[in-house]
Structure formats: C-alpha cells, structure tokens
C-alpha positions in Angstrom: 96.9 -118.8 -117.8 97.7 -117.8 -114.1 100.6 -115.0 -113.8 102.8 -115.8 -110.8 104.3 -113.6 -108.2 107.6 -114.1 -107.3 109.5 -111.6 -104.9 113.1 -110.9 -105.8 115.7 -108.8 -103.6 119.3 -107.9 -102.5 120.4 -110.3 -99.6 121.5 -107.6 -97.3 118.4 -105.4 -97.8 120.1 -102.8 -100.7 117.8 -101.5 -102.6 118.1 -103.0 -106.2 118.5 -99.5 -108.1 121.9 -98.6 -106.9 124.7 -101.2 -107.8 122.1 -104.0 -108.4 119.9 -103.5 -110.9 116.1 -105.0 -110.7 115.5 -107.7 -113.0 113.4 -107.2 -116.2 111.9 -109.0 -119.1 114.7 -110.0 -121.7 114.8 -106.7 -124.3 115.2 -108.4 -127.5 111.9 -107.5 -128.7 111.6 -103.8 -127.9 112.1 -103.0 -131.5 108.7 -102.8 -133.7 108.5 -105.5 -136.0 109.4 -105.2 -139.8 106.1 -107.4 -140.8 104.1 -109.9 -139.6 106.6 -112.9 -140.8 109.4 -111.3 -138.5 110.9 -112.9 -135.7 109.3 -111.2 -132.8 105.9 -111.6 -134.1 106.5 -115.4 -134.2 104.1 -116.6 -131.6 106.8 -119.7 -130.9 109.7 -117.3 -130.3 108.0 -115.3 -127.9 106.4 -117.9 -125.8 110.0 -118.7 -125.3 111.5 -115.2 -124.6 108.7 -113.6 -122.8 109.8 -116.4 -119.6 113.4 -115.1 -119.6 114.6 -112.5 -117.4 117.8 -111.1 -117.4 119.8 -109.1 -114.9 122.4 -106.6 -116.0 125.8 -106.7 -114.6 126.4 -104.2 -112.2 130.1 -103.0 -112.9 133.0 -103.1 -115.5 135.3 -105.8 -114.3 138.1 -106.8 -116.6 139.8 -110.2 -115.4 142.7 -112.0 -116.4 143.6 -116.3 -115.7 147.1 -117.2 -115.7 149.1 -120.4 -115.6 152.7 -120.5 -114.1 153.9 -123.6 -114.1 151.6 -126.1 -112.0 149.8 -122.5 -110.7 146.6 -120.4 -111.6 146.4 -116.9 -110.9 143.5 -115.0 -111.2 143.8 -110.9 -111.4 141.6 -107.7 -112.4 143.0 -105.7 -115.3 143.0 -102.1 -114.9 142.2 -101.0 -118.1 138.3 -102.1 -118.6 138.0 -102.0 -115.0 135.9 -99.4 -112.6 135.5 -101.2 -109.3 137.2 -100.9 -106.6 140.2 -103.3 -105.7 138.7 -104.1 -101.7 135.6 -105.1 -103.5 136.7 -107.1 -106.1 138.9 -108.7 -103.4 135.6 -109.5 -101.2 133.2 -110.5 -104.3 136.2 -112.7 -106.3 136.9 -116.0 -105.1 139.3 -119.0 -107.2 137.4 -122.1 -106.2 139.3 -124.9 -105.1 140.7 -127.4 -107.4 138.4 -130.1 -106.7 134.8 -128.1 -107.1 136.4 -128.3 -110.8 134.9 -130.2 -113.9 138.7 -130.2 -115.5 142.0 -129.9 -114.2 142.9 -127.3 -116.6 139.4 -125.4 -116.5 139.7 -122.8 -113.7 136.4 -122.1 -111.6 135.9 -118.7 -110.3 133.1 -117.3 -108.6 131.3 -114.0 -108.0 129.0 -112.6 -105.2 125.5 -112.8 -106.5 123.4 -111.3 -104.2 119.9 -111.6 -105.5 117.1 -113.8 -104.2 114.3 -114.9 -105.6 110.9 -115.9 -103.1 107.7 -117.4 -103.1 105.1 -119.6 -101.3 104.1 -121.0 -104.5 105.9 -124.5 -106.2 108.2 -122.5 -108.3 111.4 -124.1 -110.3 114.1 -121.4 -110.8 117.0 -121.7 -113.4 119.8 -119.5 -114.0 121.4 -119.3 -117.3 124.0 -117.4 -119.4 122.7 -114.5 -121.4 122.4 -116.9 -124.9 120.4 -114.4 -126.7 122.7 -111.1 -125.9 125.2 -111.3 -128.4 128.3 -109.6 -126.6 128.1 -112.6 -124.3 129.5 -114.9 -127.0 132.7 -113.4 -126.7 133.5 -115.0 -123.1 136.5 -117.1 -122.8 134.9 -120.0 -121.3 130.9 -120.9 -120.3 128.6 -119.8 -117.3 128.0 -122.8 -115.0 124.1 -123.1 -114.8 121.9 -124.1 -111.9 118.1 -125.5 -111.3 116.5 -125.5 -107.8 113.2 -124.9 -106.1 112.8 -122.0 -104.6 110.6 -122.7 -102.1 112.2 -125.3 -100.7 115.7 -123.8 -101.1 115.8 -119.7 -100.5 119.2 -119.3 -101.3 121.3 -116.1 -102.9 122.4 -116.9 -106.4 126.5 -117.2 -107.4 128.0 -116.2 -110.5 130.1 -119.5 -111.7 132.3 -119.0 -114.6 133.9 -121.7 -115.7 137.2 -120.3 -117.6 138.1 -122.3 -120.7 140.6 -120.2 -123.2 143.1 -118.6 -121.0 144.4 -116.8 -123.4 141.5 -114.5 -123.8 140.4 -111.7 -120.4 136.7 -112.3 -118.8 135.5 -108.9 -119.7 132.3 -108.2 -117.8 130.5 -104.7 -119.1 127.7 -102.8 -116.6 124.6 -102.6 -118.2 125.4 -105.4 -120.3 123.1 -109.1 -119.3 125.2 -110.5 -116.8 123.1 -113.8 -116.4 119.4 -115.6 -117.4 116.9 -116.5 -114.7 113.9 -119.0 -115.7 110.8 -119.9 -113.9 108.7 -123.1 -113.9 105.7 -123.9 -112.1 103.8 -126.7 -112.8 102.0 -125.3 -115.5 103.8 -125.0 -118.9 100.9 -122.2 -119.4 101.5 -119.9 -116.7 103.5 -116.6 -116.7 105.6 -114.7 -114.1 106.2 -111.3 -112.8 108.8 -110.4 -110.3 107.9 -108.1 -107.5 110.9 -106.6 -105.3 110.4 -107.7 -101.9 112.4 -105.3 -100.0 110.8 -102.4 -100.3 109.4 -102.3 -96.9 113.0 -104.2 -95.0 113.9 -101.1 -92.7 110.2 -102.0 -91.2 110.7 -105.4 -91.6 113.9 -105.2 -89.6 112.4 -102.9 -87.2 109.6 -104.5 -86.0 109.3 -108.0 -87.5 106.5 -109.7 -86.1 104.2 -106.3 -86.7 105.4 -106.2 -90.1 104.5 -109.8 -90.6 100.8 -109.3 -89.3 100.3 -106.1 -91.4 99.3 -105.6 -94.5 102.3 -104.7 -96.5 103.9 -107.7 -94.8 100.9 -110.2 -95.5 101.9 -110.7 -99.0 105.7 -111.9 -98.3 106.6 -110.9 -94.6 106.6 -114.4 -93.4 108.6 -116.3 -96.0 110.8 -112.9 -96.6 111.5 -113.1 -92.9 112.6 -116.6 -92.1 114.8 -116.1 -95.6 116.6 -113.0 -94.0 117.0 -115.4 -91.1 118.8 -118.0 -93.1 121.1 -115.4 -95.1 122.4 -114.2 -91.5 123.5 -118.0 -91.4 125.2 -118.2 -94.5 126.9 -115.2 -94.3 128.5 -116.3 -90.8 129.7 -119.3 -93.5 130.8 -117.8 -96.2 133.8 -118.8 -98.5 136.9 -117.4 -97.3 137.8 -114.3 -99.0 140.8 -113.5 -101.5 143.3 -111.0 -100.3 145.6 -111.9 -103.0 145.5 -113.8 -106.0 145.2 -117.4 -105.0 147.5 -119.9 -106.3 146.8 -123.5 -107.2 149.2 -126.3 -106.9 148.1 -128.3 -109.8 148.6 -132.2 -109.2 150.4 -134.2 -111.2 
C-alpha cells in the first residue's frame, strides 16, 4: 500500500488555523474500543472511515429560507449566529433559479476556500458529514461533487440544497461542515494531506526561487500555476448579495 501526498490550502494564502481549520482524519474512532467484536475494531468499517476526512465548519451561522408569494428570501438569524453581517453578505449567495434541481428546492451556496493539490492521478469527492450525527438534522441535503484534481485545481463550494423550509440551516463551528474522499487508482492506497502554504509569503515573494528550492520542489510548481488560476477566478466570481435576493418564481 502506497500513502499519497496531497497538499491542501486556503485560496488566498490564510493560514488554515485561524478561521479555516486544517483538515483531519474523520474522529469517530478516537474512543477505545469496548472489545474486539466492536465497531471500530471491524477491519471493514475502518477501511472505509480511515479514507474520510472531514473539515470543521468555521463559524456559527443560523439561516433562515422564506417563500412570499412567487419569492425566496434567504436571511441569517441572529440568535445562533456569530459572524459578521459584511461577511455573511460576501460568502452567501441564492443561486439562480435555473442552477436548481426543483423549482421549489432553493440552492444556496457558500465560500469554500480550500484546495486540494497534487501531481499525482488523484480523484477527489466531497460529501456531507453522513457519519456526524448533528448533521442529520439539516433541512435539506449537501450537493456532492467528484473531480480530478490534477486536471482541475479548483476551490471547493459549499452547495446546500434547501428542502424543508420550514426548518433554519443551523451551521455550528467546530461541528463537520463537509466530507472530502480521495481515489487514486489503487483501491489499496492511503492518503495524507500536507498544508501547502506554509512557505506562500516566499512563494509570493520570489516565485521562480521558490520553485527551484527545496521547500518549493515538493509542490512549488503545481502550487504556483494554481495560485495563478485562483487570481482568475476571483476576477470572476459570482456577484455578491447585498441584500437578500428575491426570486420571481415562474409559473
């Protein structure tokens, strides 16, 4: 079994300990086991779990989905709330109606700003937080996503897909925000992440010395053509919400 390396960091160079925390192993089997027949002894289970990692929302965010009439309105609730209002403004965005799977299924989205490199064939999937049990309380289902990323260095998103809009979104820091999988192209090999920006003031600095070094052998090259293509999307980025947006809903 080979392990992989795979580089993971904050698009605009942060470093992951401060809002963003720095993905880790799924936790579900800290706890010692009761015997040998329990579930985290089960070779099965954990050739499963041990591929998941999970990344931990980084704020309290309480949202609320409404329907007036043919409109939907999407708003953060103060109480469960502890973000500010600017930011929630810039990282929130209603998607438009026809990026939706139902008419009467509102899509929003949040700024995700993690990426995950390598020069290696690697298959990335993100997934909701199945096996964290405060997650099944949601209102509605976390839109999942497969893509190489080799091929495709991209920033994630955080699609929610609202279903029950009678019930808030309530998103809990510390508490698995979302799943991320790897594949390679053997069903034997394991993973561990490596955070990538540790050396980006450098990087930014002094590119093409950094790439040549040492420290910048390992990732410099792809890290810095990536950094390249973020400064693209973020010229192209979805327009922001100042306000709630409203939705004419067709009939």
């Amino acid at each position: 079994m080979a392990i992989k390396k795979i580089g993971w960091l904050i698009e605009d160079g942060r470093p992951g300990n401060f809002i963003y925390n720095e993905p880790k192993p799924v936790s579900i089997n800290n706890t010692k086991p009761l015997s040998h027949m329990a579930v985290q002894a089960c070779p099965a289970v954990n050739q499963v779990e041990n591929r998941y990692f999970e990344v931990l929302c980084p704020f309290d965010l309480r949202l609320r989905c409404e329907k007036k009439d043919s409109n939907y309105e999407i708003y953060s609730v103060p109480e469960g709330t502890r973000i500010d209002e600017e930011l929630i403004k810039k990282n929130l965005n209603l998607m438009p109606k026809d990026s939706w799977r139902n008419e009467d299924r509102p899509v929003i989205q949040i700024e995700c700003p993690y990426a995950f490199i390598t020069d290696e064939d690697i298959y990335l999937t993100q997934l909701p937080p199945f096996l964290n049990f405060n997650s099944s309380y949601w209102p509605g289902t976390l839109i999942s996503g497969r893509f190489n990323i080799t091929n495709w260095p991209r920033t994630l998103s955080w699609a929610f897909e609202w279903h029950d809009l009678s019930q808030d979104l309530i998103l809990k820091r510390n508490i698995p925000w979302f799943y991320v999988f790897f594949e390679s192209d053997s069903p034997e090999d394991g993973f561990k992440l490596i955070e990538a920006a540790l050396n980006y003031n450098d990087l930014v600095l002094d590119p093409q010395s950094f790439i040549l070094s040492l420290r910048g052998n390992l990732f410099g090259g792809i890290l810095f053509a990536i950094l390249s293509l973020y400064s693209k999307q973020k010229e192209n980025k979805k327009q922001e919400l100042d306000k709630p947006k409203t939705i004419d809903k067709e009939m």
